[in-house]
C-alpha positions in Angstrom: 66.1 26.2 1.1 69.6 25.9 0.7 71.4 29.5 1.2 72.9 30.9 -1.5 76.2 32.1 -1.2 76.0 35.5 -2.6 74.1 38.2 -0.6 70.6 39.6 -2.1 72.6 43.2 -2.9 75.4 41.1 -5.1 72.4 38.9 -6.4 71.1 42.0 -7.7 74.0 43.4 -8.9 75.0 40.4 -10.7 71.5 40.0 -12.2 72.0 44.1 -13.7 75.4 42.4 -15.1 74.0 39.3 -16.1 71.2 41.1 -18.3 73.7 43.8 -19.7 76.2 41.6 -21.4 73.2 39.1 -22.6 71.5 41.7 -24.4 75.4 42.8 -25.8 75.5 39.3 -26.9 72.6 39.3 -28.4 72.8 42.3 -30.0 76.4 41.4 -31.3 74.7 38.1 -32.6 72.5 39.7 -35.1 74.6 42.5 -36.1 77.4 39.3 -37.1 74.3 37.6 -38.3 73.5 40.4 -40.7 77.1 41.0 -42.0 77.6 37.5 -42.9 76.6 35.6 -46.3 73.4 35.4 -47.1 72.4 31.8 -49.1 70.2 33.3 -51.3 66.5 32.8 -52.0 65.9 29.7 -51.5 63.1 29.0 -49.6 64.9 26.0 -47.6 67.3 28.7 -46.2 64.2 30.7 -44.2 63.5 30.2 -40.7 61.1 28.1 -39.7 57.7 29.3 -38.3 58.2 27.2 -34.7 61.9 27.9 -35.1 61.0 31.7 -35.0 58.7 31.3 -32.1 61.3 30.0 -30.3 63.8 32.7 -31.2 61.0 34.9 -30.3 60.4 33.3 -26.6 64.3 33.9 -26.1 64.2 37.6 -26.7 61.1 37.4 -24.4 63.2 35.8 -21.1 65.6 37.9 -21.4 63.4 41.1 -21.6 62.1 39.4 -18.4 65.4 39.3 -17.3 66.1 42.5 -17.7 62.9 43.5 -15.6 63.3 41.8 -13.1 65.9 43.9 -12.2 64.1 46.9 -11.9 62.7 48.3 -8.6 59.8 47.1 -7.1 56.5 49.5 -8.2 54.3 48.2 -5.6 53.8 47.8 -2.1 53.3 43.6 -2.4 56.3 43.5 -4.6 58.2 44.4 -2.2 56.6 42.9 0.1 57.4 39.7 -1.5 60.9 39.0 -1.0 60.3 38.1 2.8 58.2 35.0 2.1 60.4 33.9 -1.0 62.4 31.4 0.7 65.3 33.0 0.4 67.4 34.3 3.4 70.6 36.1 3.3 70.6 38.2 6.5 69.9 41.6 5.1 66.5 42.6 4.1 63.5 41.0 2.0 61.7 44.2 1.8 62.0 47.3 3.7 59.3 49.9 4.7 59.9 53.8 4.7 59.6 55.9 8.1 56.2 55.1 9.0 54.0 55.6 11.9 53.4 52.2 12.8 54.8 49.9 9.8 54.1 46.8 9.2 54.2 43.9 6.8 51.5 40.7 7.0 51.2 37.8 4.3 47.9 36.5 3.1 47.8 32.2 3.6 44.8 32.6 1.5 42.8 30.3 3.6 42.6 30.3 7.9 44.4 27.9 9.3 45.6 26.6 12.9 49.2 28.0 13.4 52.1 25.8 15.1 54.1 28.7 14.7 55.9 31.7 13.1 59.7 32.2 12.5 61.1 35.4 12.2 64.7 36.1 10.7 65.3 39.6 11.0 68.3 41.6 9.1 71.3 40.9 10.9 73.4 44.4 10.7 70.4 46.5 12.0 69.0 44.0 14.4 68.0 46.2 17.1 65.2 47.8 14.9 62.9 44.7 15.2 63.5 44.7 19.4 59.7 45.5 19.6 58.1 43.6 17.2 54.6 42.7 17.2 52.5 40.0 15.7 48.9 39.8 14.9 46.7 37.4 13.6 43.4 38.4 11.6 41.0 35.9 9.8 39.5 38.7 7.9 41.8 41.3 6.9 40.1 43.9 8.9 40.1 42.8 12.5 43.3 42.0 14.3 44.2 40.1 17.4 48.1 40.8 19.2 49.6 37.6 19.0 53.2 37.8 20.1 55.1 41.4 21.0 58.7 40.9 21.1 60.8 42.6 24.5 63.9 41.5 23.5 66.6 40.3 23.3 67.5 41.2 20.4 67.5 38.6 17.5 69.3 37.7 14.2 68.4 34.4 12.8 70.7 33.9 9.0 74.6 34.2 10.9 73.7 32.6 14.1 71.1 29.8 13.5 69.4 31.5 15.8 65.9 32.9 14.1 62.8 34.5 16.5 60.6 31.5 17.0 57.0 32.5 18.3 54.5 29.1 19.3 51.0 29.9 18.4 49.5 27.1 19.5 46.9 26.3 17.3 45.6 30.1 16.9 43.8 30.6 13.9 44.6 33.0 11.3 44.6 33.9 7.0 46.4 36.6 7.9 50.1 37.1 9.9 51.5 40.5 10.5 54.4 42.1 11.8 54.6 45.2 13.0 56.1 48.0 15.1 55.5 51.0 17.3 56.7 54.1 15.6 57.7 55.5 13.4 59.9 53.3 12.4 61.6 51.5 9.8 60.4 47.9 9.5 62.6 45.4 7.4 63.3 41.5 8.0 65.1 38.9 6.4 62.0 36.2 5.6 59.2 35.6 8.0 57.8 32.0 7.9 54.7 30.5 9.0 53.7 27.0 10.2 50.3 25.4 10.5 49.6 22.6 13.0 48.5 20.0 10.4 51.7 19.7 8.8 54.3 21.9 11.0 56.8 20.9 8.1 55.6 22.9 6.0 55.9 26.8 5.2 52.2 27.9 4.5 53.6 31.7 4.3 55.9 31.0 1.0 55.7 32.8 -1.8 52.0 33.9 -1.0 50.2 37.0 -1.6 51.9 39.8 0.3 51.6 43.6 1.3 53.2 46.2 3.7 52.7 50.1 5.0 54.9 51.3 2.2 57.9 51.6 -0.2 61.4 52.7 0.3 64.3 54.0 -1.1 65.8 50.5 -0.4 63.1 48.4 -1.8 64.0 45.8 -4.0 62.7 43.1 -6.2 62.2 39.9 -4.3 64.8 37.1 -5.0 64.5 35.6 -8.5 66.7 32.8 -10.1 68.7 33.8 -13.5 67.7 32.2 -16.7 70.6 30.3 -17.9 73.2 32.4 -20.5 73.7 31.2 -24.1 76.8 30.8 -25.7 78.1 33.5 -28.1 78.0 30.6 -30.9 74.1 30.3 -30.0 73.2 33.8 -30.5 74.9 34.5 -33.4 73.0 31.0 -34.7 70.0 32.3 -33.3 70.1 35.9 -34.9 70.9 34.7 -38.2 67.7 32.1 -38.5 65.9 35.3 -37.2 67.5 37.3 -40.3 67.4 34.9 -42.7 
């Protein structure tokens, strides 16, 4: 996936923006829309019934919008942003002070893995020194794949992400993890089977982790496009009419 310029925290502070001054628009739209002349009663002046749906379904985006931006409630929404497929070199998601935290992703089927790529958050690096992978086909029972004795590794700034072969091991279900406590946050974690070592089985599958944080976030989402002040105003009259 092409990397987006702006980091996940300004995504999400753009997104809070973006949402605020839509809903202003909006809002502005159908208070202009209510102020200004009315044609009358006739019935070739009122909205019609698909035209309102689709008013309706614009309201609806941007109350999704609006969201969106809200923190994550759960444990797999967080968990989520690190098999998005979107990398900035902070953190996807981001576990409290745990005991032994972890984060795995559910490939909803067992498969031979080629390998797993790790891109850890860049300005706290050091953190994922020991990290451990395990495999499970189950859920339940888990085998140690991989642990990670350094060196330390970044993967977004330097091209340089932690690149574990497999070699054919089969797994549903890929964790990280660390000895703790500890906090556990990476960048995006990807996984590759051996049939098609292309491809990213691990994105934007089913997802969990040991717990929230104060710094959990939403995983990455893309903006629905603005509308034009003309639009809304357009829009909120129909609605009015």
């Amino acid at each position: 996936m092409a990397r987006n310029r702006f980091s996940r925290i300004e995504q999400g502070s753009l997104h809070v923006a973006w949402t605020g001054v839509s809903g202003l628009l909006l809002t502005l739209g159908l208070l202009l829309a209510a102020c200004l002349p009315r044609t009358g009663s006739n019935p070739a002046d009122a909205p019609e019934p698909a035209r309102k749906a689709e008013i309706e379904a614009d309201w609806m985006v941007q109350e999704a919008a609006r969201l969106s931006a809200q923190p994550p409630r759960t444990t797999a929404e967080d968990a989520a942003g690190a098999c998005d497929g979107f990398k900035d070199g902070t953190w996807g998601f981001h576990t409290s002070l745990d005991p032994e935290p972890w984060w795995q992703v559910d490939l909803q089927q067992a498969l031979p893995i080629d390998r797993v790529v790790v891109y850890n958050r860049c300005d706290a690096a050091s953190r994922a020194d020991r990290l451990t992978i395990r495999l499970s086909t189950d859920g339940q029972t888990w085998t140690t794949a991989y642990q990670h004795s350094g060196p330390t590794f970044c993967g977004y700034t330097d091209g340089k992400p932690l690149v574990v072969p497999l070699n054919g091991a089969v797994a549903r279900y890929v964790r990280c993890s660390l000895p703790g406590p500890a906090f556990l946050h990476l960048d995006e974690v990807e996984v590759y089977a051996t049939d098609n070592p292309q491809v990213n089985v691990a994105l934007r599958k089913p997802a969990d982790q040991s717990s929230l944080s104060q710094w959990s976030r939403p995983a990455h989402q893309d903006q629905p496009e603005d509308l034009p002040l003309q639009d809304l105003i357009a829009r909120g009259r129909k609605l009015v009419a």
